[in-house]
VOBA-1610 file (N, C-alpha, C; in pm, whole numbers, padded with zeros to 5 digits, always signed):
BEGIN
Unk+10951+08634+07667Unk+10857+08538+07613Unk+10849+08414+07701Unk+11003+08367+07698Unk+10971+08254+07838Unk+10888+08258+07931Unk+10928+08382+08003Unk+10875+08422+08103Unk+10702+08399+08119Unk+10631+08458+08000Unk+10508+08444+07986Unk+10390+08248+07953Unk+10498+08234+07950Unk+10428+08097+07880Unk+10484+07983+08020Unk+10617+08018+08067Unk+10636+07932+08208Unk+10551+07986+08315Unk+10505+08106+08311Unk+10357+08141+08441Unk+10228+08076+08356Unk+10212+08069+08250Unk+10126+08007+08181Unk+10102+07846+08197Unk+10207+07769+08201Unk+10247+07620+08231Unk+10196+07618+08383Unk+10254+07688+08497Unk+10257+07634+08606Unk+10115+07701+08660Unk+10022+07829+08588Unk+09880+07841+08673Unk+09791+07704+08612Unk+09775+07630+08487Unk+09751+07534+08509Unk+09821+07418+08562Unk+09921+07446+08589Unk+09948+07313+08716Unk+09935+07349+08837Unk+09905+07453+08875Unk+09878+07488+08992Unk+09706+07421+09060Unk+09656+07456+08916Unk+09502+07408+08914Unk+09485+07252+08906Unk+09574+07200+08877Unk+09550+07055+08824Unk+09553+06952+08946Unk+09411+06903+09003Unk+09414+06842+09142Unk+09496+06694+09085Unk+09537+06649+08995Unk+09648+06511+09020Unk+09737+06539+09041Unk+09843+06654+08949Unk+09960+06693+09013Unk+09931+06728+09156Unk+09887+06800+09188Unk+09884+06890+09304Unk+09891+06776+09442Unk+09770+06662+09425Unk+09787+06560+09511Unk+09932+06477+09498Unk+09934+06481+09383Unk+10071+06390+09391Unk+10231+06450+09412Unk+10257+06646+09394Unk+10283+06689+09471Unk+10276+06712+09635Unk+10181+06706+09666Unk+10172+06744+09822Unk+10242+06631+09882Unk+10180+06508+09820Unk+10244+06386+09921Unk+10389+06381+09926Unk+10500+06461+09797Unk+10615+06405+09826Unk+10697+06578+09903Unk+10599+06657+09822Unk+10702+06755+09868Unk+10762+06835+09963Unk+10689+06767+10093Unk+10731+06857+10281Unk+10736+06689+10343Unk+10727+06573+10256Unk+10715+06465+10332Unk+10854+06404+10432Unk+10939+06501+10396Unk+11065+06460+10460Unk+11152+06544+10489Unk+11244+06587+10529Unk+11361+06689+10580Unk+11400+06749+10379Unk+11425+06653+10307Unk+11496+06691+10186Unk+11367+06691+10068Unk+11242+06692+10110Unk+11126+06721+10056Unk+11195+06830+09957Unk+11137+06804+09807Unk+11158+06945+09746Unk+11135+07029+09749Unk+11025+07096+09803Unk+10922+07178+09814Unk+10944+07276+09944Unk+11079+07177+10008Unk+11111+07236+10169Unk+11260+07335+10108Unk+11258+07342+09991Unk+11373+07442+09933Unk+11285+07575+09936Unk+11165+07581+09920Unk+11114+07724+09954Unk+10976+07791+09985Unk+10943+07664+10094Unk+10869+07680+10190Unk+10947+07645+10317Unk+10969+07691+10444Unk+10951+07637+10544Unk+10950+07515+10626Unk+10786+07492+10609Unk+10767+07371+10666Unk+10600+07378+10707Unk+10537+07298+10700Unk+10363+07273+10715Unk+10338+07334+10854Unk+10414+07304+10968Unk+10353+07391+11097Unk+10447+07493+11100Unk+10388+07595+11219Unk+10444+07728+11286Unk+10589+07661+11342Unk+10596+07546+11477Unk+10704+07551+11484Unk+10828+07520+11388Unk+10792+07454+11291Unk+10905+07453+11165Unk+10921+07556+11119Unk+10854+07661+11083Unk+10892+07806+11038Unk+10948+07876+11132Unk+10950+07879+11273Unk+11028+07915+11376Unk+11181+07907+11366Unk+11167+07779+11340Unk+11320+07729+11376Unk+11375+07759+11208Unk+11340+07780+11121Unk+11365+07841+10975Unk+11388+07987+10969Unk+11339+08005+11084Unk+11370+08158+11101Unk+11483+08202+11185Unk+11474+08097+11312Unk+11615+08126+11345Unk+11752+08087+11277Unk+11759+08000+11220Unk+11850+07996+11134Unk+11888+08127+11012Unk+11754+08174+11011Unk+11826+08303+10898Unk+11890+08394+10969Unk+11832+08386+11118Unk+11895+08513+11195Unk+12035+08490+11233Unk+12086+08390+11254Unk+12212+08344+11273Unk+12294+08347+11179Unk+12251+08406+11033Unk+12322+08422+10944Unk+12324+08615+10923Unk+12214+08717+11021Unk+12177+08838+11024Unk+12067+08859+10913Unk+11971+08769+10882Unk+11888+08770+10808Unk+11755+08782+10905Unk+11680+08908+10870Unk+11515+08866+10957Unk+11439+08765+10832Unk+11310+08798+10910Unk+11246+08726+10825Unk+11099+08842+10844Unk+10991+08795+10724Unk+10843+08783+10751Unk+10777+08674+10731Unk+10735+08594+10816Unk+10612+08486+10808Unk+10495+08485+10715Unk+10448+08411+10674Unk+10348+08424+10572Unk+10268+08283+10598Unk+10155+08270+10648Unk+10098+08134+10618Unk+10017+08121+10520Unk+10043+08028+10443Unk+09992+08010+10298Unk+09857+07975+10276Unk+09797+08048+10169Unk+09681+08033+10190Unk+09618+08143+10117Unk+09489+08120+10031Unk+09414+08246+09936Unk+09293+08186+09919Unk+09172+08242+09927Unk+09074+08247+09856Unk+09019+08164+09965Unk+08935+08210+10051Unk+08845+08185+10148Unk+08717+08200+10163Unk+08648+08129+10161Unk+08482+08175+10106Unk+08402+08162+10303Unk+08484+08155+10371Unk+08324+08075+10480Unk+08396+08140+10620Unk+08307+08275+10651Unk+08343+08333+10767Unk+08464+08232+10867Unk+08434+08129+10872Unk+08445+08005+11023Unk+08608+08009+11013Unk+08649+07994+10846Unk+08804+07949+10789Unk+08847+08082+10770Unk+08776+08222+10784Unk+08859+08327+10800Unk+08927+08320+10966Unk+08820+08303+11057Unk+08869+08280+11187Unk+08989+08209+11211Unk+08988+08082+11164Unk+09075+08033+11164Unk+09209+08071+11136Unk+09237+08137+10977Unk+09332+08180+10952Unk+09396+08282+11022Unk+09272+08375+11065Unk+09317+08514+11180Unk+09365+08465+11338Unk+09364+08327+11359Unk+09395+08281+11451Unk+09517+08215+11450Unk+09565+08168+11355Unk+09662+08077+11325Unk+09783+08213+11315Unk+09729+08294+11253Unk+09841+08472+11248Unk+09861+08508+11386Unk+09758+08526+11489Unk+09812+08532+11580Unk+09901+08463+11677Unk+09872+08327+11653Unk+09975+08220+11722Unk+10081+08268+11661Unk+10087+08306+11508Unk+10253+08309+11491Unk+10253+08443+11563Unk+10202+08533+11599Unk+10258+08633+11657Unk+10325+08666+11769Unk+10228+08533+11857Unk+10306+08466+11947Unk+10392+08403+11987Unk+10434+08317+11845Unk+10554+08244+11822Unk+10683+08344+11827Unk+10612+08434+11752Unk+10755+08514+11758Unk+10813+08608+11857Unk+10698+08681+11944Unk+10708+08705+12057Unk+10796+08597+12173Unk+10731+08504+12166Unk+10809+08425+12312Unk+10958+08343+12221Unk+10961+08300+12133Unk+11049+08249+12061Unk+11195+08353+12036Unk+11141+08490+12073Unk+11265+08588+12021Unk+11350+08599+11906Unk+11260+08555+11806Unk+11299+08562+11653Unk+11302+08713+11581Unk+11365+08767+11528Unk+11323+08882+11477Unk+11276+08801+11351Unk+11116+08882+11305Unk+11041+08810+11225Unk+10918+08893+11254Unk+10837+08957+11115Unk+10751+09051+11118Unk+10646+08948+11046Unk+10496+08995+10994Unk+10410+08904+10944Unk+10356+08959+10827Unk+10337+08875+10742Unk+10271+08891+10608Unk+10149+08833+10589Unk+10028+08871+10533Unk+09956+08865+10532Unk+09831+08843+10376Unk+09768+08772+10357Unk+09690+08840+10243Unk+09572+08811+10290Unk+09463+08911+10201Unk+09373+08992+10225Unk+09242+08847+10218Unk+09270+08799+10088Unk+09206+08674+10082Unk+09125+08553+10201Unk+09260+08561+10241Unk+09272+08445+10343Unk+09210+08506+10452Unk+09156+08610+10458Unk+09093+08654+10578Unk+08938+08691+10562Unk+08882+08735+10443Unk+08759+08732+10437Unk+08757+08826+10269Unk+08826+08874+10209Unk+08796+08969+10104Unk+08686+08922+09998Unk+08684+08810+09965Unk+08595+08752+09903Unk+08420+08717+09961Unk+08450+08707+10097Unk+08313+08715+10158Unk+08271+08903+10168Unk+08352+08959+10187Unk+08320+09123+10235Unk+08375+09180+10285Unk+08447+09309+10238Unk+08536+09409+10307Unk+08537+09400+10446Unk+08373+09407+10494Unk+08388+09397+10645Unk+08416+09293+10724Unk+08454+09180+10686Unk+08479+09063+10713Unk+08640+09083+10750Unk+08707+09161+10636Unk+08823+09141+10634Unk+08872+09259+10697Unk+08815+09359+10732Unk+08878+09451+10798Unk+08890+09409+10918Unk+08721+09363+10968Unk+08761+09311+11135Unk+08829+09241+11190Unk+08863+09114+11063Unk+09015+09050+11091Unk+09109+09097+11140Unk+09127+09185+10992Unk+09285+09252+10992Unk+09291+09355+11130Unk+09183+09407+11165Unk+09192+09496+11260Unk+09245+09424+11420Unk+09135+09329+11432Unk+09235+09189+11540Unk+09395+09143+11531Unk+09428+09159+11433Unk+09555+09117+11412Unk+09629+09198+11418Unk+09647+09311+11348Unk+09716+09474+11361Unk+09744+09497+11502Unk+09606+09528+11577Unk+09614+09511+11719Unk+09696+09445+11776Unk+09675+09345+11741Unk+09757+09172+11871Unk+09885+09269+11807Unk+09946+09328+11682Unk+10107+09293+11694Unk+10115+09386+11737Unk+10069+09532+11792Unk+10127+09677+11854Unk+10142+09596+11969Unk+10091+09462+12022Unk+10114+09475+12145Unk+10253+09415+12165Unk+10310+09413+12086Unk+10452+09302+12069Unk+10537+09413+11989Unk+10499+09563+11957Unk+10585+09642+11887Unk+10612+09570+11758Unk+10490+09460+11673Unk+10549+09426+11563Unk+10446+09469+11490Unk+10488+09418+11357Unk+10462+09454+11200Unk+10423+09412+11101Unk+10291+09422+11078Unk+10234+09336+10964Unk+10198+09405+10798Unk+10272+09365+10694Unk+10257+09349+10588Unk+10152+09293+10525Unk+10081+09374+10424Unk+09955+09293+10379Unk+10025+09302+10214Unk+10014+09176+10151Unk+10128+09109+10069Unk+09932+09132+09888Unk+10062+09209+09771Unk+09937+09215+09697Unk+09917+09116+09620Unk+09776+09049+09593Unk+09749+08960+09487Unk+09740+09025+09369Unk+09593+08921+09287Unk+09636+08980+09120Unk+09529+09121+09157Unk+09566+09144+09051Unk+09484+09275+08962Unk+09328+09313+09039Unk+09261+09163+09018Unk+09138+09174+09063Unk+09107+09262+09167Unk+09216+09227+09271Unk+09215+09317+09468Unk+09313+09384+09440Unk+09331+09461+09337Unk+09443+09605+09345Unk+09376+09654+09478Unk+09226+09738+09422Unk+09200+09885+09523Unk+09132+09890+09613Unk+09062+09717+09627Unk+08995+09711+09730Unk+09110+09654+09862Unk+09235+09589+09811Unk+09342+09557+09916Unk+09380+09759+09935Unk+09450+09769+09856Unk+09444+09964+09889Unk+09382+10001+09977Unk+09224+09994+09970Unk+09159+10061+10052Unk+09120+10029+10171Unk+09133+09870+10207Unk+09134+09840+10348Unk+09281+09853+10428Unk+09356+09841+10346Unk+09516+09911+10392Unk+09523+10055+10441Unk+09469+10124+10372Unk+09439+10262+10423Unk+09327+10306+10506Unk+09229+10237+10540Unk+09182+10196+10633Unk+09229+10170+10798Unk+09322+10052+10767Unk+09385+10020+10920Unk+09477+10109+10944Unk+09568+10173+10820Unk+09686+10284+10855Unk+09617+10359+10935Unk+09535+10440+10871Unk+09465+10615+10928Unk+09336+10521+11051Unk+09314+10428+11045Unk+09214+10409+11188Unk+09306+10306+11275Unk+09341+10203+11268Unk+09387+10152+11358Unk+09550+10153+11420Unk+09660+10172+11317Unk+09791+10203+11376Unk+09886+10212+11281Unk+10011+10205+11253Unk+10080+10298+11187Unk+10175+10170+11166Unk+10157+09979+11197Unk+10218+09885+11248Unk+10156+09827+11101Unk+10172+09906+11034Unk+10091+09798+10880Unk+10160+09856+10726Unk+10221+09755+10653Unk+10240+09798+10565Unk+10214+09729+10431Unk+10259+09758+10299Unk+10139+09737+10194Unk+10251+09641+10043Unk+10272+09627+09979Unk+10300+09577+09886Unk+10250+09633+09703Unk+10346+09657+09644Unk+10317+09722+09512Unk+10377+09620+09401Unk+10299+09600+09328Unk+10376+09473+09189Unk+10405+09646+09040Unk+10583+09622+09009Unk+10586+09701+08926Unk+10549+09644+08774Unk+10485+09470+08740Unk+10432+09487+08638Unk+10348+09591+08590Unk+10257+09605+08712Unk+10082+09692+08704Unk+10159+09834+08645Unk+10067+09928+08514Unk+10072+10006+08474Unk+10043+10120+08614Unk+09937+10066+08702Unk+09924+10189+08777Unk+10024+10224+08930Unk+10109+10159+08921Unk+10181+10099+09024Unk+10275+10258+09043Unk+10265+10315+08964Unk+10400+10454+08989Unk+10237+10566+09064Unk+10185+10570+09041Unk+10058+10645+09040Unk+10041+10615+09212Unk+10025+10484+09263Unk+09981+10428+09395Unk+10148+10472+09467Unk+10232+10467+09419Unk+10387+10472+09518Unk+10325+10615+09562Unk+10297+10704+09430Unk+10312+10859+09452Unk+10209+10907+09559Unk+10071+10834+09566Unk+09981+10832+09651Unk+10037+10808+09766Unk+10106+10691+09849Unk+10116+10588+09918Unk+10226+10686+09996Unk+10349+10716+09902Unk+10430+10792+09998Unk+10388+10943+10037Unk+10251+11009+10000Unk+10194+11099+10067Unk+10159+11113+10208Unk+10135+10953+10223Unk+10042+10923+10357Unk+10152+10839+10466Unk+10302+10857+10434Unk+10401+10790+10523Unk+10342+10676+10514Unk+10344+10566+10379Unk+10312+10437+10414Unk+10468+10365+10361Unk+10442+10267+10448Unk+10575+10120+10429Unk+10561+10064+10324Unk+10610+10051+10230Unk+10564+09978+10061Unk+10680+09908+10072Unk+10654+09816+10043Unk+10769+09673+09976Unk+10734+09658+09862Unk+10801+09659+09767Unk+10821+09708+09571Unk+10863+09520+09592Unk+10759+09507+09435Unk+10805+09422+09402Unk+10738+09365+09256Unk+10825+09287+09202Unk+10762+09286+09019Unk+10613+09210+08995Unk+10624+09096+09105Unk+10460+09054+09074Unk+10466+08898+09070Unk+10385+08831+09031Unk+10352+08692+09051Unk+10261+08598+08957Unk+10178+08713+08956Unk+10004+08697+08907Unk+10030+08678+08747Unk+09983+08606+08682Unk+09977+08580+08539Unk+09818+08684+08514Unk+09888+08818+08451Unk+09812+08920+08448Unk+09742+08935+08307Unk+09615+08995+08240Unk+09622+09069+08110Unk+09691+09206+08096Unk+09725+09218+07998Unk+09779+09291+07886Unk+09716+09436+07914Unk+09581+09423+07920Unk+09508+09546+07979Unk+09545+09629+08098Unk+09612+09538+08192Unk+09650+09592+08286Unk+09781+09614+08350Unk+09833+09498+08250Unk+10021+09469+08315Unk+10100+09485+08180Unk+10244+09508+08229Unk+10335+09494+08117Unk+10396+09371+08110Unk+10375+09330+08008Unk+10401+09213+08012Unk+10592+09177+07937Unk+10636+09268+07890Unk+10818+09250+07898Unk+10846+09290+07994Unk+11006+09204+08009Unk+11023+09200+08109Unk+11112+09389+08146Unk+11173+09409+08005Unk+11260+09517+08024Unk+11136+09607+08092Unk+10976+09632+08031Unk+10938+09709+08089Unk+10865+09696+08190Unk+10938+09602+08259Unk+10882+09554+08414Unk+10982+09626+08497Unk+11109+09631+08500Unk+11186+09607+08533Unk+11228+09787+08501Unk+11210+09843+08408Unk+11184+10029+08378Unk+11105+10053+08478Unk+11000+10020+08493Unk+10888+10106+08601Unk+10940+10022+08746Unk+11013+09970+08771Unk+11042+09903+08869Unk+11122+10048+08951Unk+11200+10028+08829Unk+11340+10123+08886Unk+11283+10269+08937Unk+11199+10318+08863Unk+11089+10470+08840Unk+11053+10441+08935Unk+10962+10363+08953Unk+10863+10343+09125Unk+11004+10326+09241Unk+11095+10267+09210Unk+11216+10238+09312Unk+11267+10395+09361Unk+11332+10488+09283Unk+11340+10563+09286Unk+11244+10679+09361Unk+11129+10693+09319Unk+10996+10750+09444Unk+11013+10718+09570Unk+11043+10583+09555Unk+11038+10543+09752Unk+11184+10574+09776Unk+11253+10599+09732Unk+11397+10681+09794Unk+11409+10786+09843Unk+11348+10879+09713Unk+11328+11011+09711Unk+11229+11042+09795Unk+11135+10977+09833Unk+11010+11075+09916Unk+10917+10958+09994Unk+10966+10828+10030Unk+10883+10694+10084Unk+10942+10715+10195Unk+10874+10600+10258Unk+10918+10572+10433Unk+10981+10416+10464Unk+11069+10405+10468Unk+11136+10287+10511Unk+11123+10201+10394Unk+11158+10218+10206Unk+11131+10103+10082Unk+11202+09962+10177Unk+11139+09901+10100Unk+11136+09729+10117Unk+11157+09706+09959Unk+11274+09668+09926Unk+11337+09612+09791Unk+11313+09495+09771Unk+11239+09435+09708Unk+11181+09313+09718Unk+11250+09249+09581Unk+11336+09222+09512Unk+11398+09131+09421Unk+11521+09092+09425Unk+11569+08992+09335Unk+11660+08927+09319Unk+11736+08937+09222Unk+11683+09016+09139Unk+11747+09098+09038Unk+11846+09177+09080Unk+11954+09111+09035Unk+12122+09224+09068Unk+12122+09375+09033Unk+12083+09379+08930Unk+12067+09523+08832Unk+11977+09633+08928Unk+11881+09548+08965Unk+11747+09660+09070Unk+11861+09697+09181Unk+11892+09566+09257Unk+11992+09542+09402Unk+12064+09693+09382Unk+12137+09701+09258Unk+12271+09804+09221Unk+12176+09942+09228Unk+12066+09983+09166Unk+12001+10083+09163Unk+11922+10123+09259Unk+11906+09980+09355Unk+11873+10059+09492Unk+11989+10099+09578Unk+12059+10064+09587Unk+12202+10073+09669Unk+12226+10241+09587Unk+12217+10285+09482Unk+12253+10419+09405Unk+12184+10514+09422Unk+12068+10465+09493Unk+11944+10577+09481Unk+11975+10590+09654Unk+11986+10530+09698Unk+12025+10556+09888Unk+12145+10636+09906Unk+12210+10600+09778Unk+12339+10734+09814Unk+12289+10846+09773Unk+12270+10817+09642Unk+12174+10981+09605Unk+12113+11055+09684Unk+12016+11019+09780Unk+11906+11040+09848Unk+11934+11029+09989Unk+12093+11002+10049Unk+12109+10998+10147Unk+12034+10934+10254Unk+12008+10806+10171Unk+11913+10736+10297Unk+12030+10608+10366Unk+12005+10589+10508Unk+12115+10533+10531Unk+12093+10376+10516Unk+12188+10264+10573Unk+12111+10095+10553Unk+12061+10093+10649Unk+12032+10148+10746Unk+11911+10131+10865Unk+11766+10195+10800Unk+11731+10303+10718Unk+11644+10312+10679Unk+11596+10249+10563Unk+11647+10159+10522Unk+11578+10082+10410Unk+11584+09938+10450Unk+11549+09830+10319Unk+11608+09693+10378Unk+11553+09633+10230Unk+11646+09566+10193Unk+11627+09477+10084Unk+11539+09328+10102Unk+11484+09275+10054Unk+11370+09135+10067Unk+11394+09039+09954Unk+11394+08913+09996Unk+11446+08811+09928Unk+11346+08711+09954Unk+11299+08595+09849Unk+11227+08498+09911Unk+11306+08360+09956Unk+11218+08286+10054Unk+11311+08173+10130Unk+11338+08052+10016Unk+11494+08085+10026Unk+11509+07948+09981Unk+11583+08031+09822Unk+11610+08169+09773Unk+11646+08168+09636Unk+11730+08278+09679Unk+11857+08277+09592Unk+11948+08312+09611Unk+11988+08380+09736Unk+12050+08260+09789Unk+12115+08284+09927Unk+12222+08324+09995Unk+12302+08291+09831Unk+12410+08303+09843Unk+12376+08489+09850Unk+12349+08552+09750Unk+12310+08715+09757Unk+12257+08715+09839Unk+12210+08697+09941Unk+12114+08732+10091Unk+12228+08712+10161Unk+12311+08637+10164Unk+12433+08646+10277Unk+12533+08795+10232Unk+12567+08783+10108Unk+12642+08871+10076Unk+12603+09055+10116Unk+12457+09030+10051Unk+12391+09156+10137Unk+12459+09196+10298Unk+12396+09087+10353Unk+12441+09164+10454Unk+12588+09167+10525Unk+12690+09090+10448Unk+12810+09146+10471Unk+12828+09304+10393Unk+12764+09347+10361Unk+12794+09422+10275Unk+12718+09526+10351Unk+12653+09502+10473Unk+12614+09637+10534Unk+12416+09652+10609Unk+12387+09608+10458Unk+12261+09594+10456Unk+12141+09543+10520Unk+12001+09581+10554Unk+11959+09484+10598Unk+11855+09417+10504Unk+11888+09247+10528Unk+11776+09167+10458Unk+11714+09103+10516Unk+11584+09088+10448Unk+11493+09037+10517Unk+11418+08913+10429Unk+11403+08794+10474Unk+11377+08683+10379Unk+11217+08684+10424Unk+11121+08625+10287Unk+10965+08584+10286Unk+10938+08449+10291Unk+10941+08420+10466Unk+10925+08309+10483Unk+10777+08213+10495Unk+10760+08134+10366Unk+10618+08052+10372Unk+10598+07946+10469Unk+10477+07938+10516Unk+10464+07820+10571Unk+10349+07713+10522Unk+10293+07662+10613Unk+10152+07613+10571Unk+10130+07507+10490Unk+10015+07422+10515Unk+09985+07308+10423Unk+09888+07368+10289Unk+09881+07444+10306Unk+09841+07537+10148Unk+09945+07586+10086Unk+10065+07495+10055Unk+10177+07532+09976Unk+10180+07537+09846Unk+10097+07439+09798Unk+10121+07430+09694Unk+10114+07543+09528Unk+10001+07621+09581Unk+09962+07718+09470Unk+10073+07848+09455Unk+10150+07840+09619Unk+10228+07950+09589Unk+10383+07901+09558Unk+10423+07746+09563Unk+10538+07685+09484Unk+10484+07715+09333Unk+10409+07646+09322Unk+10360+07658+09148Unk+10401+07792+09082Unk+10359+07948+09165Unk+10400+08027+09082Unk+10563+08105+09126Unk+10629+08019+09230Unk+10766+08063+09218Unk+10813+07936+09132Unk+10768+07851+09050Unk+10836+07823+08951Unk+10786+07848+08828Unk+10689+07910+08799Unk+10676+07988+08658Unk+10736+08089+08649Unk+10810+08178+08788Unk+10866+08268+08708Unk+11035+08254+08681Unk+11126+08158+08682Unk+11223+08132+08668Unk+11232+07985+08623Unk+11327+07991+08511Unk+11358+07900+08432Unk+11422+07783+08530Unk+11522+07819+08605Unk+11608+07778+08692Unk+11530+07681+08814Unk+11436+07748+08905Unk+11343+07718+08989Unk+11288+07602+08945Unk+11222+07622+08801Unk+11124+07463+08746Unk+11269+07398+08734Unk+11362+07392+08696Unk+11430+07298+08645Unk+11520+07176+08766Unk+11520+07325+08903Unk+11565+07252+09045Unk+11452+07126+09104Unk+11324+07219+09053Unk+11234+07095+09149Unk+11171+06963+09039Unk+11210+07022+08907Unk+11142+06887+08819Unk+11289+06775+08850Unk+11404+06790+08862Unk+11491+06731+08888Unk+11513+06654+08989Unk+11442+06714+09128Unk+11420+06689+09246Unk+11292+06574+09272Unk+11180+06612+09200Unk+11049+06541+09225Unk+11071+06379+09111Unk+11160+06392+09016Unk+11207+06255+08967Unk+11301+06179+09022Unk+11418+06253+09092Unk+11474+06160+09217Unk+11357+06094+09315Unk+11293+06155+09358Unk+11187+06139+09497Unk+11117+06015+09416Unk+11061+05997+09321Unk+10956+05959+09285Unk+11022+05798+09245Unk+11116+05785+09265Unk+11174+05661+09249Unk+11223+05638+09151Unk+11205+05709+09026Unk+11213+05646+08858Unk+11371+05697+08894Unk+11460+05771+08914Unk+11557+05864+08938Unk+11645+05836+09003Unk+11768+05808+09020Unk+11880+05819+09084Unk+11966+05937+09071Unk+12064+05968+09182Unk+12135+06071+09195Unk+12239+06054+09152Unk+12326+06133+09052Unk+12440+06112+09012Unk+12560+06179+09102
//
């Protein structure tokens, strides 16, 4: 129930241009900015050097520059340009660090073909660097049209692309079973999107049931799962299903986002594993802080604590 009513709280604060302005100004404005607990940092080279630091701990990363809902050919360019600099970044920088992507930010809202020719520029630029781009899923709305330009660049342009599944969505076991037909890369993960009822489950136990069901598929018969939570209980049942299934820790890799439980991202990989952190960047931070704190109690309670120190009314005890 929490759960539903704190994604409920923070998509209208996400929307609300006073907070949002009066967020932006404090929250990347300084080294101890709150907001720099799990983003990055506003440019590429701050996410660089955020990245090497995870690697020095045996953590990769994927890049993500923040950002959704693009209406005007000119600012798709842009964004498809700004992906390739990081591609570059990571190329000459020698970070291990793959790229994430959404569909949005590149043209989906103007026209499939908008966004394919993007994505198809970009796919490209990373075979030439032997890297790897993730196209990361939004809500409900771009289930099958993100699907279908994903399967698109797989079977026409290269084999350097992989896809994202939310196990709220009822149809989410249906797409694994599809998905691992066609040797695709799926990174599992519970979701974000403050969904209807029509389409998502909205408890958490039966988020977290079809999680494990869809988890299980990509063991048994996927190509390289990407474990995407922070949930201990999933962590344990993916680690059970790799013995089962004899998959080794080079063929899988667990995913964590930047900045939440780190302490379990270190432990991972003493423990064998490989992890890989979802590193944000970008001055379009704000909409995607907003919904990593609706979904944890903990998260709102670090940065409302944080943004009343900053704000002056607040002292530190």
């Amino acid at each position: 129930m929490f759960n539903q009513i704190s994604r409920k709280i923070m998509s209208v604060v996400a929307e609300n241009q006073t907070i949002r302005k009066i967020a932006t100004k404090h929250g990347m404005a300084s080294p101890s900015g709150f907001a720099r607990r799990f983003v990055a940092g506003e440019t590429l080279d701050e996410s660089i050097e955020a990245v090497k630091k995870l690697n020095a701990k045996g953590i990769a990363a994927t890049l993500d520059l923040l950002g959704e809902s693009v209406y005007s050919s000119e600012d798709t360019h842009k964004a498809r340009d700004v992906i390739i600099d990081t591609l570059d970044a990571i190329q000459s920088s020698g970070v291990d660090s793959n790229v994430s992507v959404k569909l949005t930010q590149l043209g989906m809202d103007i026209g499939d073909k908008v966004c394919r020719d993007n994505m198809e520029v970009i796919v490209q630029h990373a075979q030439k660097y032997d890297n790897f781009i993730r196209i990361d899923m939004e809500s409900s709305d771009y289930t099958q049209r993100t699907l279908d330009i994903f399967q698109y660049l797989l079977k026409r342009v290269g084999t350097n692309v992989g896809i994202v599944l939310q196990s709220y969505l009822y149809r989410t076991e249906y797409d694994v079973n599809a998905l691992n037909k066609l040797g695709a890369r799926v990174r599992l993960c519970k979701g974000a999107y403050l969904e209807p009822k029509i389409v998502a489950f909205r408890k958490k136990r039966l988020v977290d049931e079809n999680y494990a069901r869809c988890l299980e598929l990509l063991f048994a018969e996927g190509h390289y799962p990407a474990v995407a939570t922070h949930d201990y209980k999933l962590i344990a049942k993916a680690k059970q299903y790799a013995e089962q299934y004899d998959i080794k820790p080079d063929q899988f890799e667990f995913q964590m986002l930047y900045g939440i439980r780190r302490d379990l991202q270190e432990q991972i990989v003493k423990e064998g594993y490989r992890m890989r952190a979802y590193v944000p960047y970008g001055t379009e931070w704000f909409p995607y802080f907003s919904r990593r704190l609706g979904e944890r109690l903990g998260n709102a309670m670090f940065i409302l604590k944080s943004l009343y120190r900053e704000s002056g009314d607040g002292q530190d005890n």
